[in-house]
N, C-alpha and C positions, 0 to 999 in steps of 0.2 A: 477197491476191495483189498484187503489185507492177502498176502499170500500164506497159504497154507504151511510151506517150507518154516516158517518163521514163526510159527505155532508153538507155544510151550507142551513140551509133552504132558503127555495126560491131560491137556484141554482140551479135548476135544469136540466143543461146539462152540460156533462162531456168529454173532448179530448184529444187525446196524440199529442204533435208535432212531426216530424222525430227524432230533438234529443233526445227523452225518457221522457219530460217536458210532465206533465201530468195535466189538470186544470179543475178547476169547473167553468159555464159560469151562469150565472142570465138570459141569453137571448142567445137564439141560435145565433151559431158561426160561420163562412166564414170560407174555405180554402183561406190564404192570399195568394195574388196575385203574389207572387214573388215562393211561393211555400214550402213545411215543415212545416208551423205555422198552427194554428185553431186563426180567429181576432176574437175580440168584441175589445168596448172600454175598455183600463185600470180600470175602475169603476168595470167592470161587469165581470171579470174573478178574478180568485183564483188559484193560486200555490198548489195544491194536494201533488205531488210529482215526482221524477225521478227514471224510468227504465230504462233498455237498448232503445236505439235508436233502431227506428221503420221504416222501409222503408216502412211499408203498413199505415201508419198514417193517410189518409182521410180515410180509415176502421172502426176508433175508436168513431167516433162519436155518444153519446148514451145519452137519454133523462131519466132520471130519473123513474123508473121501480115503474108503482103504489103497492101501500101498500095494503097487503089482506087485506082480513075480513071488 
């Protein structure tokens, strides 16, 4: 899973697709309709990286974790 530290600012939510494609979103994401992906528009995601493909992938959906202190 991508580290958070490495997050473009102001992206602040993060999701894996079925096939291991892992992305940073500017705006919370949809499970797309056909099924496997996390949508936004092309503008507002970011290529993170790839894992192993995920069959639990609407699990992964995670908003950006406030900063202590």
């Amino acid at each position: 899973m991508p580290d958070w530290n490495n997050a473009p600012k102001q992206w602040d939510w993060l999701a894996q697709d079925e096939d291991g494609s892992w992305y940073w979103y500017s705006v919370k994401p949809t499970p797309g309709i056909g099924g496997g992906v996390w949508r936004s528009h092309s503008t507002k995601q970011k290529f993170a990286c790839r894992t192993e493909p995920n069959p639990d992938w609407l699990d992964t959906l995670q908003k950006r974790p406030k900063q202590q202190g």
